[in-house]
Biotite code that builds the C-alpha atoms (Angstrom):
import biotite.structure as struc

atoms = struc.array([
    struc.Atom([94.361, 19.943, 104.443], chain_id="A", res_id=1, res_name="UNK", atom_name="CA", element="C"),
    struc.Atom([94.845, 22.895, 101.867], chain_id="A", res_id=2, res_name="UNK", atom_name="CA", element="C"),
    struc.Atom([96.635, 22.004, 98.765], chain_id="A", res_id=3, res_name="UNK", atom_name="CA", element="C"),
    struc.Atom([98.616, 25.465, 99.874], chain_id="A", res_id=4, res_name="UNK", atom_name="CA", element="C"),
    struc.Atom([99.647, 24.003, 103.147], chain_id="A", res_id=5, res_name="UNK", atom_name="CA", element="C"),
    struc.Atom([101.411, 20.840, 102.617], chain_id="A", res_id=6, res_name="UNK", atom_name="CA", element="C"),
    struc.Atom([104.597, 20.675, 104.481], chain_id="A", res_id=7, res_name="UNK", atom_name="CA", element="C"),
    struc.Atom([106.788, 20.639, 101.056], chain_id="A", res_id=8, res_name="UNK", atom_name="CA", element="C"),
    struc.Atom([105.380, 23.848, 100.302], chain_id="A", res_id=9, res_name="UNK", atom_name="CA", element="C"),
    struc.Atom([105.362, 25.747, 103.609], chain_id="A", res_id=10, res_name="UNK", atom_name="CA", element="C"),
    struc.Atom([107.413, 29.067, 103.718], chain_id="A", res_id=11, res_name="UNK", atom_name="CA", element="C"),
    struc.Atom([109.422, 28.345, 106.931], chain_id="A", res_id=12, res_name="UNK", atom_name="CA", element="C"),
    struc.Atom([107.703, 31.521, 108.137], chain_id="A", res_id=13, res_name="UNK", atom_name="CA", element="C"),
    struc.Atom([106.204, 31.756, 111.961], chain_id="A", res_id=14, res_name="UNK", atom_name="CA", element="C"),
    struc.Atom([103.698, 34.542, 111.712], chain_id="A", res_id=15, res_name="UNK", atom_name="CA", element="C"),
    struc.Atom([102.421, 35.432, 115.530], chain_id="A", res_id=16, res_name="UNK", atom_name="CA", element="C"),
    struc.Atom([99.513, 37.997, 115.800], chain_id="A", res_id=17, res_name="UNK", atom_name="CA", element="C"),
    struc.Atom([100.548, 40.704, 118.510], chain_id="A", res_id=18, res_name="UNK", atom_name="CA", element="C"),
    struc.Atom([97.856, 43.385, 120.016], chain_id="A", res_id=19, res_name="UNK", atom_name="CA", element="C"),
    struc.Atom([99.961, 45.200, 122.474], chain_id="A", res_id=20, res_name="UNK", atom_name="CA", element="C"),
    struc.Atom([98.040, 43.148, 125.583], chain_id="A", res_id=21, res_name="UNK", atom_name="CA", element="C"),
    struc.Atom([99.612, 41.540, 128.293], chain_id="A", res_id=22, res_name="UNK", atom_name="CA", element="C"),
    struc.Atom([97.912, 38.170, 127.138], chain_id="A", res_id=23, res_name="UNK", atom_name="CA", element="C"),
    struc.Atom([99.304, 38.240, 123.909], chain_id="A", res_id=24, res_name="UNK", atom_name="CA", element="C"),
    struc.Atom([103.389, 37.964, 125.696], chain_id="A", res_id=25, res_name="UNK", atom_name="CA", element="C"),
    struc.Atom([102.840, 34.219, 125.817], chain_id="A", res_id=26, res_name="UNK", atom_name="CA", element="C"),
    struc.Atom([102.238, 33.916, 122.126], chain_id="A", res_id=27, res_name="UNK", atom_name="CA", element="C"),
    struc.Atom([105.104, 36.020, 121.041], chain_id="A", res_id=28, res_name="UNK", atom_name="CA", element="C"),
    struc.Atom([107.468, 34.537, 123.528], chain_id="A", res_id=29, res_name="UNK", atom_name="CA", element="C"),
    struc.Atom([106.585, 30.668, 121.862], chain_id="A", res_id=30, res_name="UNK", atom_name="CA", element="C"),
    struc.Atom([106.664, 32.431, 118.339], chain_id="A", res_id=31, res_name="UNK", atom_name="CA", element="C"),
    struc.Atom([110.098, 33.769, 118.657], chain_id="A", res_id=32, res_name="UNK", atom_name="CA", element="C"),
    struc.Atom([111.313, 30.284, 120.305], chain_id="A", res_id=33, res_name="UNK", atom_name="CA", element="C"),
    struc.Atom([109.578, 27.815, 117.885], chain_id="A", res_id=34, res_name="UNK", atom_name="CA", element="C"),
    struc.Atom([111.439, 30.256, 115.000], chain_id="A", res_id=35, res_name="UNK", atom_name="CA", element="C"),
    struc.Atom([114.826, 30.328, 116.979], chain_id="A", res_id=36, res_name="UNK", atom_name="CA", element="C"),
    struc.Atom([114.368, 26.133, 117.570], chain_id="A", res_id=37, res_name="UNK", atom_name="CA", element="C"),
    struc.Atom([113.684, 25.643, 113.788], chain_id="A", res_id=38, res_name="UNK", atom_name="CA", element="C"),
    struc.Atom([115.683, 28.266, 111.840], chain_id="A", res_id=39, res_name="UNK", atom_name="CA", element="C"),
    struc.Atom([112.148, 29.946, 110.461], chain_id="A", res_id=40, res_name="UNK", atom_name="CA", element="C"),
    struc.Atom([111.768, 33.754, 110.312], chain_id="A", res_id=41, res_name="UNK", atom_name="CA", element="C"),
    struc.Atom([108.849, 35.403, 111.998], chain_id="A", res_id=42, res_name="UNK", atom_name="CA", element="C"),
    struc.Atom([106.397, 37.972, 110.980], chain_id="A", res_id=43, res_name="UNK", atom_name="CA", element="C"),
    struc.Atom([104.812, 39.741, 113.699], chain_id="A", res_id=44, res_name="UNK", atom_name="CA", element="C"),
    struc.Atom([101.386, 40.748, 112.732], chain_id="A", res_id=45, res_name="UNK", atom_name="CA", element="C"),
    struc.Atom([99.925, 43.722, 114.128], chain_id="A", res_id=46, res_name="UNK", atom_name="CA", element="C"),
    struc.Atom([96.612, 45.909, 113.422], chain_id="A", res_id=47, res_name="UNK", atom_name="CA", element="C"),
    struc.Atom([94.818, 48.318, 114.707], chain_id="A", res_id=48, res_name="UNK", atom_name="CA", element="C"),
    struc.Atom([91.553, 49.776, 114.091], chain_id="A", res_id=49, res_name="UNK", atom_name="CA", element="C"),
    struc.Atom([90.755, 53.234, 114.844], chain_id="A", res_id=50, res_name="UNK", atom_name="CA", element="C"),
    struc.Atom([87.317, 55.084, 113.963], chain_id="A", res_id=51, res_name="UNK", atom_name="CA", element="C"),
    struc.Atom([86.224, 58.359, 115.240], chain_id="A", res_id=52, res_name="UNK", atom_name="CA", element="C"),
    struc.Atom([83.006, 58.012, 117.097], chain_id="A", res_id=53, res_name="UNK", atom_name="CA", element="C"),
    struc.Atom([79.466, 60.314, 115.683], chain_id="A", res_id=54, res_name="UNK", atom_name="CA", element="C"),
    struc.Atom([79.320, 62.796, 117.907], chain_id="A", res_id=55, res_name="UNK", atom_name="CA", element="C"),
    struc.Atom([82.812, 63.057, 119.259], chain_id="A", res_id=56, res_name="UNK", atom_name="CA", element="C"),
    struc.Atom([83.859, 65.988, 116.872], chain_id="A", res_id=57, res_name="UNK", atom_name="CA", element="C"),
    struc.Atom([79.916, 67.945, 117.082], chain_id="A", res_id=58, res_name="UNK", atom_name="CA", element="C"),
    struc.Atom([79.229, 66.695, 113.422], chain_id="A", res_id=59, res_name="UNK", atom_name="CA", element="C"),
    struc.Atom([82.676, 68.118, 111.966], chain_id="A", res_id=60, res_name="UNK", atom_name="CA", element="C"),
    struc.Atom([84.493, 65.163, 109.844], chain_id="A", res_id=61, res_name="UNK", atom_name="CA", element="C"),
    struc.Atom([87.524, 64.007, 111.562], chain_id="A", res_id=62, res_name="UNK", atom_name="CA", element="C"),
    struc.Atom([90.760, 65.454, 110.161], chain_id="A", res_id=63, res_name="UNK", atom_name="CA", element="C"),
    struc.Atom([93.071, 63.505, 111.924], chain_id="A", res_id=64, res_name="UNK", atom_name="CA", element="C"),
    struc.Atom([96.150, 62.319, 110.416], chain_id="A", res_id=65, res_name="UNK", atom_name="CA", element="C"),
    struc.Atom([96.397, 58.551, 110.082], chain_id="A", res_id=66, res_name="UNK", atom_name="CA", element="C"),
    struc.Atom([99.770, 58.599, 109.877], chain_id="A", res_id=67, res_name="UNK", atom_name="CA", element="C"),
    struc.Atom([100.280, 59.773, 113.376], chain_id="A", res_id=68, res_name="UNK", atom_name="CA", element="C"),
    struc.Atom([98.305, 56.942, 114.387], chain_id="A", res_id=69, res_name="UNK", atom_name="CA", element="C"),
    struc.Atom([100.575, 54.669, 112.107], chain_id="A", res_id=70, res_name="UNK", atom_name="CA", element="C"),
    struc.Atom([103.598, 55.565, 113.790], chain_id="A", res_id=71, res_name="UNK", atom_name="CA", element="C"),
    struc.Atom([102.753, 55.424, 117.088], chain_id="A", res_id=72, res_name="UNK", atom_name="CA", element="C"),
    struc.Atom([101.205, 51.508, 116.555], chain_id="A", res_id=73, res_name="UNK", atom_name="CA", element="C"),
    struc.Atom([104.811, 50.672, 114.897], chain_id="A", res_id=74, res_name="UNK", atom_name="CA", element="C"),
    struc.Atom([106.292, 52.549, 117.695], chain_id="A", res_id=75, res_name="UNK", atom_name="CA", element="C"),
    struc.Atom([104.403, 50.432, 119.909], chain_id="A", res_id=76, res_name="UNK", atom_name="CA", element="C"),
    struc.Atom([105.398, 46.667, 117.922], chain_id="A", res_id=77, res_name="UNK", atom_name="CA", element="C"),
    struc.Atom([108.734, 48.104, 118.217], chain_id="A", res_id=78, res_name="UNK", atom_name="CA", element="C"),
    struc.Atom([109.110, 48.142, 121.908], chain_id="A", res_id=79, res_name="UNK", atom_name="CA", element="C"),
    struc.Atom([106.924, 44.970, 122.373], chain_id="A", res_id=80, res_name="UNK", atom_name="CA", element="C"),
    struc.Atom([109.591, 43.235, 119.677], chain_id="A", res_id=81, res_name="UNK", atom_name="CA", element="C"),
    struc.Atom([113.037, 44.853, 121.125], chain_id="A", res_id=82, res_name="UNK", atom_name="CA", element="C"),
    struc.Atom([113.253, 42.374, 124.056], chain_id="A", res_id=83, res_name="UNK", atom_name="CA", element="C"),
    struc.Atom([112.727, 39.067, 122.273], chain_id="A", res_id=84, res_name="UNK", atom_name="CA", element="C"),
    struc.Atom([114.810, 40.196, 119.259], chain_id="A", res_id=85, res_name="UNK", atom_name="CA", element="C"),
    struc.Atom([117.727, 40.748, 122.003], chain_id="A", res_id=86, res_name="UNK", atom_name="CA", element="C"),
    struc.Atom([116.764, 37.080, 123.465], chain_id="A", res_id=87, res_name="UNK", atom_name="CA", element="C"),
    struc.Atom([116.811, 35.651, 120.293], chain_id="A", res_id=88, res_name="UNK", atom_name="CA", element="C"),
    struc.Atom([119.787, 37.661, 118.086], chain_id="A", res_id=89, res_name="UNK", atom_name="CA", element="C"),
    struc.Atom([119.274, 34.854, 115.782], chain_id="A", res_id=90, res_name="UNK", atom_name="CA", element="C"),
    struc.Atom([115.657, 35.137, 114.710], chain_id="A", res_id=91, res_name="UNK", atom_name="CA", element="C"),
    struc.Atom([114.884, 37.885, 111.219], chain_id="A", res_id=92, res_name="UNK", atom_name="CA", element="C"),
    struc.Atom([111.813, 39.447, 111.995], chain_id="A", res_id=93, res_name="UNK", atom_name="CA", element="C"),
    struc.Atom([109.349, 41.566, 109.587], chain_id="A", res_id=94, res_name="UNK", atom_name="CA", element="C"),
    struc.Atom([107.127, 43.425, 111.359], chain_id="A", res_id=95, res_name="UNK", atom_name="CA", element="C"),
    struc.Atom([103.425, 43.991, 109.112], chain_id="A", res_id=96, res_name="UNK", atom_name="CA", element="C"),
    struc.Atom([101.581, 46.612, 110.893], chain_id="A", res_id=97, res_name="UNK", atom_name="CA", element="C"),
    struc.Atom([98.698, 47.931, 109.372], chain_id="A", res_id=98, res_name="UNK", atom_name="CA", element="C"),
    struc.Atom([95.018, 49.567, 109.594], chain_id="A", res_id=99, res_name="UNK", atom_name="CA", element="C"),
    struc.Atom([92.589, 47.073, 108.853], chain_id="A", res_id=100, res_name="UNK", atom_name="CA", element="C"),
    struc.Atom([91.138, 43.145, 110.600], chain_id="A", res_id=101, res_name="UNK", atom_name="CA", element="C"),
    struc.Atom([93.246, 41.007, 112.609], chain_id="A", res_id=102, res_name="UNK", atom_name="CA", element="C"),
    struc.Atom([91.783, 38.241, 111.635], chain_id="A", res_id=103, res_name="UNK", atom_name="CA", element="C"),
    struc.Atom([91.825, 39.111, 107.234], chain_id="A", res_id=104, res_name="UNK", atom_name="CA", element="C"),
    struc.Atom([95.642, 39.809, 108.216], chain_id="A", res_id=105, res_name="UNK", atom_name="CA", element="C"),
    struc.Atom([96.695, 36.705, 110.178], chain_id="A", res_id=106, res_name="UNK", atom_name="CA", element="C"),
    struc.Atom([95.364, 34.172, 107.503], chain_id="A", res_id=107, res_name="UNK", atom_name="CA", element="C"),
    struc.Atom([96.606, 36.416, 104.700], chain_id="A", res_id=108, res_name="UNK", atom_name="CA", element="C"),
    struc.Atom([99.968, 36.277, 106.203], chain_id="A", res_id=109, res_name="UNK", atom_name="CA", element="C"),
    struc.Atom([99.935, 32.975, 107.091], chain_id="A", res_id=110, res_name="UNK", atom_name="CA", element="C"),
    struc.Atom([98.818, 31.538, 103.497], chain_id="A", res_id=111, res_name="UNK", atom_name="CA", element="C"),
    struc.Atom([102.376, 29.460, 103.202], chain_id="A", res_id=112, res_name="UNK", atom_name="CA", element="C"),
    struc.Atom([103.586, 29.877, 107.036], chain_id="A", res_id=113, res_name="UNK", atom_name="CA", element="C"),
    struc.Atom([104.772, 27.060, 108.712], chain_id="A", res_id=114, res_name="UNK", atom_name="CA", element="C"),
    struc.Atom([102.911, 27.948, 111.817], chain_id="A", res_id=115, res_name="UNK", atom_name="CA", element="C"),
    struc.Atom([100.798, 30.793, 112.921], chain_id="A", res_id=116, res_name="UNK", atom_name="CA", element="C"),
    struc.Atom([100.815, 31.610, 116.264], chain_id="A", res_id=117, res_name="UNK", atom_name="CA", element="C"),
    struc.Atom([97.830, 33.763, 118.533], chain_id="A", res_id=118, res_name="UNK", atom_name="CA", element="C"),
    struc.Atom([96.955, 34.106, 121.882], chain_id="A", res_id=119, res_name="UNK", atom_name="CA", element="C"),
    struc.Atom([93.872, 32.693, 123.796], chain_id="A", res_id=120, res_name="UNK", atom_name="CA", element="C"),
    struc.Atom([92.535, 36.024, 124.484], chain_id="A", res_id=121, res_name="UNK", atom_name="CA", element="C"),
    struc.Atom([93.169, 39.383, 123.233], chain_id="A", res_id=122, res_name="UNK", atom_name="CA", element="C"),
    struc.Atom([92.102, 43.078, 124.672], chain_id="A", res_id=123, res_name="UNK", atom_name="CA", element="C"),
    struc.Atom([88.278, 42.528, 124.823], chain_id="A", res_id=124, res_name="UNK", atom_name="CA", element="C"),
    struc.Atom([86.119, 39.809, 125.040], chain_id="A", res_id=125, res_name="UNK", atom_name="CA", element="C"),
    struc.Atom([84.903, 38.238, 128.684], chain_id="A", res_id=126, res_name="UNK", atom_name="CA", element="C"),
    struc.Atom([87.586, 36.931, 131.058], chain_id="A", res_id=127, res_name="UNK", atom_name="CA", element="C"),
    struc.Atom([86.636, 33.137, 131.692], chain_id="A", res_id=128, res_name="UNK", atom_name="CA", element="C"),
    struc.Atom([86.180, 32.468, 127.691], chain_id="A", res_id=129, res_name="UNK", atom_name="CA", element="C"),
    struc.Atom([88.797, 30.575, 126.535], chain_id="A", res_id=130, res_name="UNK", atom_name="CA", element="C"),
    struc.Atom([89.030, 31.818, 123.572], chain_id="A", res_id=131, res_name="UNK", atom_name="CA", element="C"),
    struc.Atom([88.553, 34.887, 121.508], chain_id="A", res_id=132, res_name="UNK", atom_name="CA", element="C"),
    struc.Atom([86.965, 35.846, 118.594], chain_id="A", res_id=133, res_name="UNK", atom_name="CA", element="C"),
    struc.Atom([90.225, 36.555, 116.915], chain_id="A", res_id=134, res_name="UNK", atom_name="CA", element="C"),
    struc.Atom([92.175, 33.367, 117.538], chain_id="A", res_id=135, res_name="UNK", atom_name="CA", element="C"),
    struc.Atom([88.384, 31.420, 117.480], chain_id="A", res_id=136, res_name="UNK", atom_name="CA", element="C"),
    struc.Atom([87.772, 32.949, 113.988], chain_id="A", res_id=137, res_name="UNK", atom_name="CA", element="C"),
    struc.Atom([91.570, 32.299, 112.690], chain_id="A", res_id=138, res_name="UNK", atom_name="CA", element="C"),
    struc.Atom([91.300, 28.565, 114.086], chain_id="A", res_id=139, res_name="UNK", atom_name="CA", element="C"),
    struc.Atom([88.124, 27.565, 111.610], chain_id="A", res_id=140, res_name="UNK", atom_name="CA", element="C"),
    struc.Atom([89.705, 29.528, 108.457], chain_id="A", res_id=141, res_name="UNK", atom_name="CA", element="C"),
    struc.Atom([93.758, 28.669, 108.771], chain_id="A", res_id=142, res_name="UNK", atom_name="CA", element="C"),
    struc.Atom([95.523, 27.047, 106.038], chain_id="A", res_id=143, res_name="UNK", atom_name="CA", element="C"),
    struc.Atom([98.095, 26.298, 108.064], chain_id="A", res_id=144, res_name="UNK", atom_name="CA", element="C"),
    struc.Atom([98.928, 25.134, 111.787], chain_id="A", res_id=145, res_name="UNK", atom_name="CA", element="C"),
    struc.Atom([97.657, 27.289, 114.584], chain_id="A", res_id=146, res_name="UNK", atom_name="CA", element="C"),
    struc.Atom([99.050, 27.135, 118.061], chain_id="A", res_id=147, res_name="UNK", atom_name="CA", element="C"),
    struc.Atom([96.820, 29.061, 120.487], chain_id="A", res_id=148, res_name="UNK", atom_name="CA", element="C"),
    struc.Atom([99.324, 29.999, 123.442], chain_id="A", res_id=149, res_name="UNK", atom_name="CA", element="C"),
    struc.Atom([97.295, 30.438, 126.394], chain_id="A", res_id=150, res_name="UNK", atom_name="CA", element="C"),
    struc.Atom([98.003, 33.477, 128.600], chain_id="A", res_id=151, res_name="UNK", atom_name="CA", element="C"),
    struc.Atom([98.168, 32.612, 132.519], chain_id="A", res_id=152, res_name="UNK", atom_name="CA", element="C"),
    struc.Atom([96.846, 34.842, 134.975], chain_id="A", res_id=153, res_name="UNK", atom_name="CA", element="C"),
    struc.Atom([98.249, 35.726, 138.241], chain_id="A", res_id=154, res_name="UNK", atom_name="CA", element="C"),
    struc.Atom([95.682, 33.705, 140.371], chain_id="A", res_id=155, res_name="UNK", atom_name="CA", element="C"),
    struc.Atom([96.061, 30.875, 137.962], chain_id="A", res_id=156, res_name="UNK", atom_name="CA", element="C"),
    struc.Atom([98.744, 28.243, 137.971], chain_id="A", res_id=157, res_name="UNK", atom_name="CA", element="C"),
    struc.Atom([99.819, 26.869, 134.269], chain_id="A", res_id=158, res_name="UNK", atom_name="CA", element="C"),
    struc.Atom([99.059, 23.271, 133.758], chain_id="A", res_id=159, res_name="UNK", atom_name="CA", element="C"),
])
């Protein structure tokens, strides 16, 4: 275990990686209840990763404004986060939303969390894998605890 990650030395902090999918509920619903059980704030991680595609514009650089873009993600945390923060009154929430890798974000905010929290499967990948590359990727490099809240499907029955 990482020097960094020893329990005496842990934040208090649940950090829970949220991507807007339906399969990523679970995880925020444990997040918010493991940091209304133990007292612990949570940061709710969001990023999103936009790039115009060659050809999409006929050659012309895109002039978009990023900020738009900004806004509407946080919009979008916002309204995923306005239920749970009503369920749990209790529970201070930051929200870090930001342009750039899920995965680079989740450890970096999770250096001196007491837990960090993702979901089995994001908004790609191959239904049938159990897990993603995201919470895959954040499982081998975490310096802290992981909990990987698995999303049930309709035609599946939680075990």
């Amino acid at each position: 275990m990482n020097a960094s990650c020893e329990v005496g030395e842990r934040s208090g902090r649940i950090v829970v990686g949220v991507d807007g999918s339906e399969a990523s509920q679970p995880a925020l619903a444990y997040g918010f209840a493991y940091a209304d059980s133990t007292g612990s704030t949570l940061t709710a991680v969001h990023t999103w990763w936009w790039e115009p595609l060659e050809g999409v514009s006929l050659g012309e650089p895109w002039i978009g404004d990023w900020t738009e873009i900004a806004n509407q993600e946080a919009a979008l945390v916002s309204e995923i986060l306005g239920g749970y923060s009503e369920k749990y009154p209790d529970v201070r929430v930051r929200r870090h939303v930001v342009r750039g890798d899920p995965v680079v974000e989740l450890l970096e905010q999770s250096r001196d969390a007491s837990l960090l929290v993702v979901g089995s499967r994001g908004r790609g990948g191959f239904i049938g894998l159990l897990l993603g590359s995201v919470s895959r990727r954040v499982l081998k490099r975490a310096t802290c605890p992981v909990a990987v809240v698995r999303s049930v499907h309709p035609e599946q029955t939680a075990t």
